[in-house]
CHARMM-style PDB file with segment names, atoms N, HN, CA, C and O in Angstrom:
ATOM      1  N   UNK     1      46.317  79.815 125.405  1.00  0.00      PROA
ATOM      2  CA  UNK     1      45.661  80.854 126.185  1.00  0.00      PROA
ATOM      3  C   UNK     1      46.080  80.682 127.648  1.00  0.00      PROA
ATOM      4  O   UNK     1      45.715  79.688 128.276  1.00  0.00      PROA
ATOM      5  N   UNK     2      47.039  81.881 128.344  1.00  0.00      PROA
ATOM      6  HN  UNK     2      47.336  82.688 127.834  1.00  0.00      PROA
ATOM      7  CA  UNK     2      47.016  81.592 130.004  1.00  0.00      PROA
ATOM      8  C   UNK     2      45.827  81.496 131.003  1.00  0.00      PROA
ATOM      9  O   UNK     2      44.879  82.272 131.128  1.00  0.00      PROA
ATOM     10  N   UNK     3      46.095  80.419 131.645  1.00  0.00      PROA
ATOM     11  HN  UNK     3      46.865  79.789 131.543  1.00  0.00      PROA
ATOM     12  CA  UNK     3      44.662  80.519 132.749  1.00  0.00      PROA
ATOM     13  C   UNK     3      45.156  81.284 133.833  1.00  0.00      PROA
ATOM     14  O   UNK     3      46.267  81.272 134.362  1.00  0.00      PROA
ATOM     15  N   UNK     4      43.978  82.058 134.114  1.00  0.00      PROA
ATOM     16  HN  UNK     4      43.074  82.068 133.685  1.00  0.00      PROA
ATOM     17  CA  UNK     4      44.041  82.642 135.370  1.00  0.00      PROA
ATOM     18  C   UNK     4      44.184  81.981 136.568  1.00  0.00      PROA
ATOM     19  O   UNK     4      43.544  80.930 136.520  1.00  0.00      PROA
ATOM     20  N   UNK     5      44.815  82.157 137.759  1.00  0.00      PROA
ATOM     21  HN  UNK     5      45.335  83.010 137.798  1.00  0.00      PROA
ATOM     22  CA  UNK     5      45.371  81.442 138.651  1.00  0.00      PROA
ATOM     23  C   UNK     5      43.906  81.845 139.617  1.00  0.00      PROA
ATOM     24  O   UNK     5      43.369  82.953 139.638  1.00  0.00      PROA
ATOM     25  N   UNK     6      43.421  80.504 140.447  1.00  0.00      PROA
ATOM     26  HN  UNK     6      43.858  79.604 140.430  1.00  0.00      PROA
ATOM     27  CA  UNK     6      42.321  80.469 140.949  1.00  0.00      PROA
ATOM     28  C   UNK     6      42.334  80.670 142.582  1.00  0.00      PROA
ATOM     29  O   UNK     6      42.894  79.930 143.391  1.00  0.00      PROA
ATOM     30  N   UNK     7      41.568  81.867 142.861  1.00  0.00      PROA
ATOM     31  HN  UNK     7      41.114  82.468 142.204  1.00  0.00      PROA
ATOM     32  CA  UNK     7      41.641  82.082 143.526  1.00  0.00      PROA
ATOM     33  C   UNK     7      40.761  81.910 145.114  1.00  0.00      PROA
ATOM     34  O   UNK     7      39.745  81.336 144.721  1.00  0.00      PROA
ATOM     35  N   UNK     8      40.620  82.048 146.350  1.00  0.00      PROA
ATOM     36  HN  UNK     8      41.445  82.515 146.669  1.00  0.00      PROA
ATOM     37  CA  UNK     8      39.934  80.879 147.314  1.00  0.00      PROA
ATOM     38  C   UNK     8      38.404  81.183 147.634  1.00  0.00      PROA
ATOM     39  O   UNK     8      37.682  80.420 148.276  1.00  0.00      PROA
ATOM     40  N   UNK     9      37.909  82.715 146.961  1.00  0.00      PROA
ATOM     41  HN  UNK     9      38.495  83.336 146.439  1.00  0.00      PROA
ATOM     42  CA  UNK     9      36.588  83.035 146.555  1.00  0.00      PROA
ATOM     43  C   UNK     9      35.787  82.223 145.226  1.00  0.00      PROA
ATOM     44  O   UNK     9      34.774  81.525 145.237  1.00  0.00      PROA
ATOM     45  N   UNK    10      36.661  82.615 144.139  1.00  0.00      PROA
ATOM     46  HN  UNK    10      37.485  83.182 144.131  1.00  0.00      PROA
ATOM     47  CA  UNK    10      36.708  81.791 143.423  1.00  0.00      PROA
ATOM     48  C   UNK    10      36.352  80.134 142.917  1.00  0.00      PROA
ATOM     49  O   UNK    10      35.867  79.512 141.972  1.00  0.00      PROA
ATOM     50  N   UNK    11      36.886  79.955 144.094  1.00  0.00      PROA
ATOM     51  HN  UNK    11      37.281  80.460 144.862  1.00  0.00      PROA
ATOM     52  CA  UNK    11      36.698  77.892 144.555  1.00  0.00      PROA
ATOM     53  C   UNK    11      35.614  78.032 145.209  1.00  0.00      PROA
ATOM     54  O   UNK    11      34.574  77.617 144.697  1.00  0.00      PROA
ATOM     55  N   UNK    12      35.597  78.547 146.285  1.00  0.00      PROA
ATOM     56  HN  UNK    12      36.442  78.884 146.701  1.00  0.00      PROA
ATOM     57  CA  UNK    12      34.088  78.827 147.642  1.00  0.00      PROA
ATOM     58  C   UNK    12      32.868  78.821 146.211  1.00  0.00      PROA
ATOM     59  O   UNK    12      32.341  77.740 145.948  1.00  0.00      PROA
ATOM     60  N   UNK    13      32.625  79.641 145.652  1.00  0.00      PROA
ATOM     61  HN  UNK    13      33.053  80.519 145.866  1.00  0.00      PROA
ATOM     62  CA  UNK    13      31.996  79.915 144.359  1.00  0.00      PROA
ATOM     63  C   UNK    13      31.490  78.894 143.637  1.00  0.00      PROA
ATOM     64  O   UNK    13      30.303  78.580 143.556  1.00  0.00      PROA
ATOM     65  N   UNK    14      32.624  78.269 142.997  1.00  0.00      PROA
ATOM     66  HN  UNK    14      33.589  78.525 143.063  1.00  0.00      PROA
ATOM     67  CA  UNK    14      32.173  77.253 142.352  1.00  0.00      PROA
ATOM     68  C   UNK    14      31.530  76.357 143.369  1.00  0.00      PROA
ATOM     69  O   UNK    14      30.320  76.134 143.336  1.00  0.00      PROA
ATOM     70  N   UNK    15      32.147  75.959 144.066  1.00  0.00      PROA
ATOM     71  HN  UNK    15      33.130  76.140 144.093  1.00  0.00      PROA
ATOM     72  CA  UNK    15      31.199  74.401 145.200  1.00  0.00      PROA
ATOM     73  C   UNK    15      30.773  74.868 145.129  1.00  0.00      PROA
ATOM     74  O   UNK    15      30.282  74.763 144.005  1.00  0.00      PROA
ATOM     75  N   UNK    16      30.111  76.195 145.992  1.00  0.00      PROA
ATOM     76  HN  UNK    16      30.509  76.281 146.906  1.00  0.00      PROA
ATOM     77  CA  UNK    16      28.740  76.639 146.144  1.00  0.00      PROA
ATOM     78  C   UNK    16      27.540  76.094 145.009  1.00  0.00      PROA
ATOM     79  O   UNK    16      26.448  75.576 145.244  1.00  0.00      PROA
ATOM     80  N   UNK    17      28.110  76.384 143.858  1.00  0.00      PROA
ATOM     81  HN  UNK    17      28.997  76.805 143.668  1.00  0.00      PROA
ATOM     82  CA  UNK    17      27.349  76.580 142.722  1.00  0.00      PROA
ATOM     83  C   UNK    17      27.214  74.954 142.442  1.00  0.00      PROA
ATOM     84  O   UNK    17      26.066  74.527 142.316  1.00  0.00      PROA
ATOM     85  N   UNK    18      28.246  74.075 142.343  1.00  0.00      PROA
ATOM     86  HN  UNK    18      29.178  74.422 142.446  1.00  0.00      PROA
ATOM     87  CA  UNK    18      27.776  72.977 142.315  1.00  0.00      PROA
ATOM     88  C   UNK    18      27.465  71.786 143.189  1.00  0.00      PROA
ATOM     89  O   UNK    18      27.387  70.576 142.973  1.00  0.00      PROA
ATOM     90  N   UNK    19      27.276  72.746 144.517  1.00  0.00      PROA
ATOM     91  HN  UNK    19      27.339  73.729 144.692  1.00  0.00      PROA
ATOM     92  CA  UNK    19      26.280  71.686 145.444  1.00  0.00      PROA
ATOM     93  C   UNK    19      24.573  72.408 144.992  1.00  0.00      PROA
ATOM     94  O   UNK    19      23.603  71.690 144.750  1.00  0.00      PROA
ATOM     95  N   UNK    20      24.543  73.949 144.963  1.00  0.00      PROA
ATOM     96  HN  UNK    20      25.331  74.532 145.160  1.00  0.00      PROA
ATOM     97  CA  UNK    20      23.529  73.878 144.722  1.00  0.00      PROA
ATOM     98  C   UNK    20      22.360  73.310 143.847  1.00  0.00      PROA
ATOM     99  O   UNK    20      21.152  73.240 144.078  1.00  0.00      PROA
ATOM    100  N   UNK    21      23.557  72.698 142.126  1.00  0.00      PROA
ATOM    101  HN  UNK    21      24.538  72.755 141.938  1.00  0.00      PROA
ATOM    102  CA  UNK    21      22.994  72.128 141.571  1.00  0.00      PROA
ATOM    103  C   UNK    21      22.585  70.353 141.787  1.00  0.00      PROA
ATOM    104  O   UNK    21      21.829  69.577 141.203  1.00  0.00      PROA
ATOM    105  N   UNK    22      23.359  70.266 142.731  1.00  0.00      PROA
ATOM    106  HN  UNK    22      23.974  70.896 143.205  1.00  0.00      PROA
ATOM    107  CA  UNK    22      22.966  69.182 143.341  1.00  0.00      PROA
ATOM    108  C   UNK    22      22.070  68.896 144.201  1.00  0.00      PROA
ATOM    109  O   UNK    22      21.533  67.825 144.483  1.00  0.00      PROA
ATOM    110  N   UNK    23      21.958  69.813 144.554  1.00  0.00      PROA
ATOM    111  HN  UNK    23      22.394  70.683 144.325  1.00  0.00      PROA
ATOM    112  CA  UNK    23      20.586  69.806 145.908  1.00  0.00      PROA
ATOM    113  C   UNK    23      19.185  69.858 144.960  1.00  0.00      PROA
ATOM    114  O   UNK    23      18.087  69.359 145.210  1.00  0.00      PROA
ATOM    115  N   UNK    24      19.636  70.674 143.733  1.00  0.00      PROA
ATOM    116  HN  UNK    24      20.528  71.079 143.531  1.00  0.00      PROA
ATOM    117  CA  UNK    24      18.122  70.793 142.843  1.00  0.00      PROA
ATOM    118  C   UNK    24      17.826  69.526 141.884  1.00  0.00      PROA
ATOM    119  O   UNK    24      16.863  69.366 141.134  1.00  0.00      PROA
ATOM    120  N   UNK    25      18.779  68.785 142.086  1.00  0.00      PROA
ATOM    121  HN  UNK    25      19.562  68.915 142.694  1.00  0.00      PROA
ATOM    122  CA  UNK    25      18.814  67.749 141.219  1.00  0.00      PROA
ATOM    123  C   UNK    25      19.360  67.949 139.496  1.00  0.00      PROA
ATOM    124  O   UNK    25      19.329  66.954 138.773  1.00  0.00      PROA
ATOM    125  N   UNK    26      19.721  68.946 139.078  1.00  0.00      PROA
ATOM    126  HN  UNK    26      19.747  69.755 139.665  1.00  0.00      PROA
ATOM    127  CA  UNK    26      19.876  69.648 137.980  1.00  0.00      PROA
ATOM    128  C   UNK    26      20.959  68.659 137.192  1.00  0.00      PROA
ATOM    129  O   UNK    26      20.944  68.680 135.961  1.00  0.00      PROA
ATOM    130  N   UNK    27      21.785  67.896 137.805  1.00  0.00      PROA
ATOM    131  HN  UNK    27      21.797  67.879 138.804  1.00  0.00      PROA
ATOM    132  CA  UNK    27      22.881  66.809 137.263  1.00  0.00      PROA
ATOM    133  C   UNK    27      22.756  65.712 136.986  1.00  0.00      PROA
ATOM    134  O   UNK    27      22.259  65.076 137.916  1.00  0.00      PROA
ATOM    135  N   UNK    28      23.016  65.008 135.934  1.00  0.00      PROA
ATOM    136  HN  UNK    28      23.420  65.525 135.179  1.00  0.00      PROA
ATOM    137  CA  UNK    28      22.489  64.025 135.375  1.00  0.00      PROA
ATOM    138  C   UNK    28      24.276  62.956 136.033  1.00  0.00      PROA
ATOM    139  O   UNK    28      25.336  63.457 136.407  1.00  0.00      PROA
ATOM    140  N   UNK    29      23.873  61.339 135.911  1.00  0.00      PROA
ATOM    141  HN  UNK    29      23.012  60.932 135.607  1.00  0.00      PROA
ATOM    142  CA  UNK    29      24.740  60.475 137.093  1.00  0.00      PROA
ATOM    143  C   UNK    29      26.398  61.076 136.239  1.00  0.00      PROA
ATOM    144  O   UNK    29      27.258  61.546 136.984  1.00  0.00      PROA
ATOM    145  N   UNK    30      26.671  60.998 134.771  1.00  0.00      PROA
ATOM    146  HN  UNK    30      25.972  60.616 134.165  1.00  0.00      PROA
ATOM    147  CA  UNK    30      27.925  61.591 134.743  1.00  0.00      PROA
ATOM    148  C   UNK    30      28.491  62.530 135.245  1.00  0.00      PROA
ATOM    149  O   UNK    30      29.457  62.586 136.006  1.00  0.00      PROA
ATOM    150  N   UNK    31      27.513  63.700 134.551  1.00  0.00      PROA
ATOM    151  HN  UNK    31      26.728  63.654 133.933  1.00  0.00      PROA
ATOM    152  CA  UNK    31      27.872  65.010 135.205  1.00  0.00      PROA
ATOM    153  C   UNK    31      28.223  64.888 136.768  1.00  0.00      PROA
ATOM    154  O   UNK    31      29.308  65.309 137.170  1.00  0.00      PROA
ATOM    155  N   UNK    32      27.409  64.381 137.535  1.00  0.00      PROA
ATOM    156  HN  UNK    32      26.528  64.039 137.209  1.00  0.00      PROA
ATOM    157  CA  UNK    32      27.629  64.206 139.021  1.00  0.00      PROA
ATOM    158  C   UNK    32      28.598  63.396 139.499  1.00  0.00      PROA
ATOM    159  O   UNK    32      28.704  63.410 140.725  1.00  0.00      PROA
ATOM    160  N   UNK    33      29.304  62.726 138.930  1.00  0.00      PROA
ATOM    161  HN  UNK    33      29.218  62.715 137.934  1.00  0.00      PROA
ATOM    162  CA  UNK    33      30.712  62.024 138.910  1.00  0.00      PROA
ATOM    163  C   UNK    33      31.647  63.183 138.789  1.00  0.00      PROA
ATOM    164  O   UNK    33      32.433  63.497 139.683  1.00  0.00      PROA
ATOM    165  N   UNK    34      31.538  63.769 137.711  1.00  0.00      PROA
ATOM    166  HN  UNK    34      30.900  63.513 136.985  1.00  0.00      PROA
ATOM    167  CA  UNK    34      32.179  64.414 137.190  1.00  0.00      PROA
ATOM    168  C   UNK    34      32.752  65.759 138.121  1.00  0.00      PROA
ATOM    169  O   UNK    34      33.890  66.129 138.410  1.00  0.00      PROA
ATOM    170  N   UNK    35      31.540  66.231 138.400  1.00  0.00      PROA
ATOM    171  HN  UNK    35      30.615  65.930 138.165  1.00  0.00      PROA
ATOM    172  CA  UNK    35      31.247  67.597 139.791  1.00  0.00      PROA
ATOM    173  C   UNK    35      31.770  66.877 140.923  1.00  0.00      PROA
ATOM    174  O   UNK    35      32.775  67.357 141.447  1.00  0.00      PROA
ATOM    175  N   UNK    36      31.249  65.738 141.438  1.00  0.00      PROA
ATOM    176  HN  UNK    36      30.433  65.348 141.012  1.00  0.00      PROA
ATOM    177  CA  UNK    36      32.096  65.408 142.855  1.00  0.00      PROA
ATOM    178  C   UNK    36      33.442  65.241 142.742  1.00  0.00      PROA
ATOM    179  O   UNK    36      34.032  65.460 143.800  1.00  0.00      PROA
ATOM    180  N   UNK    37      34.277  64.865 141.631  1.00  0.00      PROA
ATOM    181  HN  UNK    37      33.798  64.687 140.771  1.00  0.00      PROA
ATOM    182  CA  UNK    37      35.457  65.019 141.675  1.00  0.00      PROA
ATOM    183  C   UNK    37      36.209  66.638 141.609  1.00  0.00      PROA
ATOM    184  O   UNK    37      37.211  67.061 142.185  1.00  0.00      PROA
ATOM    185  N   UNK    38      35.388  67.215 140.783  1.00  0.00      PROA
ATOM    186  HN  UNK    38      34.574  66.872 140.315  1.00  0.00      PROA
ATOM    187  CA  UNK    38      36.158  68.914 140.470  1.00  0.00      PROA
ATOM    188  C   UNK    38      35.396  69.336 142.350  1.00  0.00      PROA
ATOM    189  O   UNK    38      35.511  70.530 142.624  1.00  0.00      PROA
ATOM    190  N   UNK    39      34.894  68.691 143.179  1.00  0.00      PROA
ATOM    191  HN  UNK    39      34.800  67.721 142.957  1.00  0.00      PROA
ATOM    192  CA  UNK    39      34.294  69.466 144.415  1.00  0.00      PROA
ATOM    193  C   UNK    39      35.723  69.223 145.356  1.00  0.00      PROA
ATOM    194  O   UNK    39      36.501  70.057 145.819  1.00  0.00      PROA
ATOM    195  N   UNK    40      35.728  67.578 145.443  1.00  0.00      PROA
ATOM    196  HN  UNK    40      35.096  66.901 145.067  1.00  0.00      PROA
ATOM    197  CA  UNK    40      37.040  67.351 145.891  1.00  0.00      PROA
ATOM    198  C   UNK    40      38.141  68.245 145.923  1.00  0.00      PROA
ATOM    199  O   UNK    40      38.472  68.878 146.925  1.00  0.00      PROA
ATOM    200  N   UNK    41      38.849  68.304 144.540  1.00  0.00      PROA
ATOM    201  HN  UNK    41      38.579  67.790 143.726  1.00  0.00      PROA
ATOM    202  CA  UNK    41      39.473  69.265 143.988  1.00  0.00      PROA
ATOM    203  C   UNK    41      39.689  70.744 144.828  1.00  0.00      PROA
ATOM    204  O   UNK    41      40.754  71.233 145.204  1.00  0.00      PROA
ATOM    205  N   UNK    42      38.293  71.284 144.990  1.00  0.00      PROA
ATOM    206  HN  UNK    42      37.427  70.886 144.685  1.00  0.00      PROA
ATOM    207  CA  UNK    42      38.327  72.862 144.951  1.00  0.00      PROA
ATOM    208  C   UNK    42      38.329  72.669 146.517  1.00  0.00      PROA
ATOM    209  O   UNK    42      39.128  73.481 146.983  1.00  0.00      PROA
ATOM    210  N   UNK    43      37.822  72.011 147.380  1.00  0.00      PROA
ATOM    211  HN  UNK    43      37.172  71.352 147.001  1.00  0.00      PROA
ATOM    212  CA  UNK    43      38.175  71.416 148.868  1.00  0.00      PROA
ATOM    213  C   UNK    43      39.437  71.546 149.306  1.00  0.00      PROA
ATOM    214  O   UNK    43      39.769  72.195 150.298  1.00  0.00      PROA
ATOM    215  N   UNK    44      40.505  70.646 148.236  1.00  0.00      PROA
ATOM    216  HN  UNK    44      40.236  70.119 147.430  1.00  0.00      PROA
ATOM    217  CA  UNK    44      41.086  70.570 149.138  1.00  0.00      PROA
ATOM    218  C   UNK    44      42.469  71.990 148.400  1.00  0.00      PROA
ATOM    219  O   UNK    44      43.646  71.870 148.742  1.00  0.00      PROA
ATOM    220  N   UNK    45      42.184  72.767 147.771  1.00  0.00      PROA
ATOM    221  HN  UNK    45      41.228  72.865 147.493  1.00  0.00      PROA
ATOM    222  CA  UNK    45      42.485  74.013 147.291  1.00  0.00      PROA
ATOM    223  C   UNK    45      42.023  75.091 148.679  1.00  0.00      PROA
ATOM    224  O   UNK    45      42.700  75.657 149.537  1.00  0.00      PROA
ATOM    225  N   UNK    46      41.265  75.064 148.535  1.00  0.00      PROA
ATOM    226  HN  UNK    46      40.715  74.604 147.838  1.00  0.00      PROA
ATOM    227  CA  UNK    46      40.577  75.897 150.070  1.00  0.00      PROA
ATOM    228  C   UNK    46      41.340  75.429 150.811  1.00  0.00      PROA
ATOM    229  O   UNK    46      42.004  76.443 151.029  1.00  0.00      PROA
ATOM    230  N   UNK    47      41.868  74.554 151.487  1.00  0.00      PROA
ATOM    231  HN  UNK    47      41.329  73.731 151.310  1.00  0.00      PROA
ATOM    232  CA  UNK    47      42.315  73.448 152.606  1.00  0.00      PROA
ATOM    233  C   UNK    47      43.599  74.061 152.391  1.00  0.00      PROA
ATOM    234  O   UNK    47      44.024  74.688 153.362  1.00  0.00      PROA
ATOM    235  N   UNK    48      44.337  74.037 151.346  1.00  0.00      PROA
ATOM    236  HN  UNK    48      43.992  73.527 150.558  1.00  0.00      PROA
ATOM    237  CA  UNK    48      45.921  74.075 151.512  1.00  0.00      PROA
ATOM    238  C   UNK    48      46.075  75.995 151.157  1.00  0.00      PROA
ATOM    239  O   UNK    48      47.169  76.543 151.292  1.00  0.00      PROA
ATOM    240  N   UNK    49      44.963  76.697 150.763  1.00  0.00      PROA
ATOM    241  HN  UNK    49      44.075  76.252 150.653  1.00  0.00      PROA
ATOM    242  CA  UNK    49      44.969  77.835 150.962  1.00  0.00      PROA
ATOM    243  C   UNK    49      45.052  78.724 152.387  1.00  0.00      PROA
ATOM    244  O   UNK    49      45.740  79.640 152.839  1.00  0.00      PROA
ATOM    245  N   UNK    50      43.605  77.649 152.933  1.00  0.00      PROA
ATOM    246  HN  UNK    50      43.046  76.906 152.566  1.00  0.00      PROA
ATOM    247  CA  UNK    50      43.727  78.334 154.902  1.00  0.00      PROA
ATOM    248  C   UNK    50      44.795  78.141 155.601  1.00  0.00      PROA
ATOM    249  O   UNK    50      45.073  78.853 156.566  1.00  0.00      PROA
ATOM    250  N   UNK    51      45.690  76.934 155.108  1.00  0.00      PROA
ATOM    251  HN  UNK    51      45.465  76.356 154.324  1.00  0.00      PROA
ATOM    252  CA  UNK    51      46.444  76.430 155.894  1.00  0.00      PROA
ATOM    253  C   UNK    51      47.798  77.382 155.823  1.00  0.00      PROA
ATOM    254  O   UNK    51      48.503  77.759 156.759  1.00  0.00      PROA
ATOM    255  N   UNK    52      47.906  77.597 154.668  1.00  0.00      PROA
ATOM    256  HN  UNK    52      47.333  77.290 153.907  1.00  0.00      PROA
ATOM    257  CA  UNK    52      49.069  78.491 154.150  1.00  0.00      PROA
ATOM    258  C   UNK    52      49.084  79.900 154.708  1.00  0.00      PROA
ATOM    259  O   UNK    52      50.088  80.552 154.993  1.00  0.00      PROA
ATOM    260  N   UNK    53      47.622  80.328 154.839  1.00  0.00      PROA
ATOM    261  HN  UNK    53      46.805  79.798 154.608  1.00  0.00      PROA
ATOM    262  CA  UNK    53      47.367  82.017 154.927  1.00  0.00      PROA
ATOM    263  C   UNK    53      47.901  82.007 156.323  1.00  0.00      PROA
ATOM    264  O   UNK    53      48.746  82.795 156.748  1.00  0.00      PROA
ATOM    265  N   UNK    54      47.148  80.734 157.214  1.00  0.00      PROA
ATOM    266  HN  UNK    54      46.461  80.094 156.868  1.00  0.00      PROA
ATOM    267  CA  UNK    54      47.264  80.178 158.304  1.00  0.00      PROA
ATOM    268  C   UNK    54      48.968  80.755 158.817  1.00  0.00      PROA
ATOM    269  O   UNK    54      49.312  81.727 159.490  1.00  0.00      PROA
ATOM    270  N   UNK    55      49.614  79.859 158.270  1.00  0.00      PROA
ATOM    271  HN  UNK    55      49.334  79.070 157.724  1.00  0.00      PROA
ATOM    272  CA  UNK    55      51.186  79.863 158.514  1.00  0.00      PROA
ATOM    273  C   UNK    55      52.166  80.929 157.936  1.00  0.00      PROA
ATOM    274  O   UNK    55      53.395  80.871 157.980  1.00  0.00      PROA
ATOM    275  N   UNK    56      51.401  81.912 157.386  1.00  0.00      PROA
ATOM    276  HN  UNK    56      50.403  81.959 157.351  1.00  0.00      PROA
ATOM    277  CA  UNK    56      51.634  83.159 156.979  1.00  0.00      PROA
ATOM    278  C   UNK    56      51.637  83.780 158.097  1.00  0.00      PROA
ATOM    279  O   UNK    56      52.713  84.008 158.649  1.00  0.00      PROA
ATOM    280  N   UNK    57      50.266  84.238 158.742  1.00  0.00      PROA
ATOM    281  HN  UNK    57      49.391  84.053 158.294  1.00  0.00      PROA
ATOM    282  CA  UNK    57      50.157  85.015 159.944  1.00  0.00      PROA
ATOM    283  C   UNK    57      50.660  84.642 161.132  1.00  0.00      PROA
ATOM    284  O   UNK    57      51.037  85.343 162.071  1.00  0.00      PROA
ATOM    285  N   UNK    58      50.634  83.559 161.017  1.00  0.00      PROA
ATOM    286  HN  UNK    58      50.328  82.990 160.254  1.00  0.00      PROA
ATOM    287  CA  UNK    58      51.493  83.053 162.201  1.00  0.00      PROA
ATOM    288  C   UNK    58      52.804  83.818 162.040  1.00  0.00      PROA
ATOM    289  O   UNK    58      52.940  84.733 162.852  1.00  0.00      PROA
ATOM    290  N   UNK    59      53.693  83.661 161.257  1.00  0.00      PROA
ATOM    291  HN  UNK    59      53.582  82.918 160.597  1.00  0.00      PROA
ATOM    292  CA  UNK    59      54.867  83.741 161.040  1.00  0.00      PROA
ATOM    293  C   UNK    59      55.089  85.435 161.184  1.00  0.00      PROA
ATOM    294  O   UNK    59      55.997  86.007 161.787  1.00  0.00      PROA
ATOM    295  N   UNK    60      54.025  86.000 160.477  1.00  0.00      PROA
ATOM    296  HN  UNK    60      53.288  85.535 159.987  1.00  0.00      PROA
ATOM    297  CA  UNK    60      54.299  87.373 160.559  1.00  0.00      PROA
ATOM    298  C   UNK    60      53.540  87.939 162.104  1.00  0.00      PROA
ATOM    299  O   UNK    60      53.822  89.054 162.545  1.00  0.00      PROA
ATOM    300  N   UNK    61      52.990  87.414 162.509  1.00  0.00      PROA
ATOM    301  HN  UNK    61      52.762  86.509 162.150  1.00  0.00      PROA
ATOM    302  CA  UNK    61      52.597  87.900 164.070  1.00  0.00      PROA
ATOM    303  C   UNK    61      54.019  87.456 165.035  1.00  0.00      PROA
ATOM    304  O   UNK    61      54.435  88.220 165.906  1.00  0.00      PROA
ATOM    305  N   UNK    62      54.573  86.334 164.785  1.00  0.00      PROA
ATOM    306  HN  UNK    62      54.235  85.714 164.077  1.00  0.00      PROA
ATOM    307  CA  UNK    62      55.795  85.856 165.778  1.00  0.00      PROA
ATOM    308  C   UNK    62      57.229  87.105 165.296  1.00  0.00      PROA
ATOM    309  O   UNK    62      58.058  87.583 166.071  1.00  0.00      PROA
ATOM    310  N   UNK    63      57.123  87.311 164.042  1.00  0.00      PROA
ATOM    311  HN  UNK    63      56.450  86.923 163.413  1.00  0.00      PROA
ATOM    312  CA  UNK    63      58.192  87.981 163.781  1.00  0.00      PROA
ATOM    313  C   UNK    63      57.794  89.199 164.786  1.00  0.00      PROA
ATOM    314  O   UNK    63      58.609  89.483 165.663  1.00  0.00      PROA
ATOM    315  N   UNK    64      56.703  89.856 164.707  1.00  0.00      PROA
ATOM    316  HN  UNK    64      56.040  89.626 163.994  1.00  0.00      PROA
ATOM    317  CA  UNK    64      56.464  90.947 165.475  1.00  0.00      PROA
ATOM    318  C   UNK    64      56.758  91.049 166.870  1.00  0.00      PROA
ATOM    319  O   UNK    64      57.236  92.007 167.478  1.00  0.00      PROA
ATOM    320  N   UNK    65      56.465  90.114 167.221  1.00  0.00      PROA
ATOM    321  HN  UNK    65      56.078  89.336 166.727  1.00  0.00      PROA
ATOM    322  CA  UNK    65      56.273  89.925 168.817  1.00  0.00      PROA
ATOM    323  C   UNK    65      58.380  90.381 169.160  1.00  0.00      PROA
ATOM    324  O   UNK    65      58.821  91.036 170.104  1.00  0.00      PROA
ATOM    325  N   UNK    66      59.023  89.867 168.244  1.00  0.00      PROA
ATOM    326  HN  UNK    66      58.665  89.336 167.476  1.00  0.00      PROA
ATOM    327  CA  UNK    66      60.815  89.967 168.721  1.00  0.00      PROA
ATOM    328  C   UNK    66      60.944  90.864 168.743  1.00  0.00      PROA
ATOM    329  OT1 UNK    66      62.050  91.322 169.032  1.00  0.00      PROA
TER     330      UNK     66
END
């Protein structure tokens, strides 16, 4: 089955969803191993997403400016 390619709402989403279950206590100590690593994960997805969109606009605002 193809996975859908994940997108940076998508990630925002999930953390969201699993800090909130963390704040309610809703995770038992695996599961919460388990979630802080997929949080990591979707972090640093966001991270190399801004950075990229980042160096996108850059690039296309400098082209403009010539």
């Amino acid at each position: 089955m193809a996975q859908k390619k994940l997108t940076y709402n998508q990630a925002l989403s999930e953390i969201e969803e699993i800090l909130e279950k963390m704040e309610n206590e809703e995770l038992d100590v695996d599961e919460l191993s388990e979630k802080v690593k997929r949080v990591s994960e979707l972090v640093r997805f966001c991270r190399n997403k801004l950075k990229n969109t980042e160096e996108e606009v850059e690039k296309v605002l400098k082209e403009m400016e010539e």
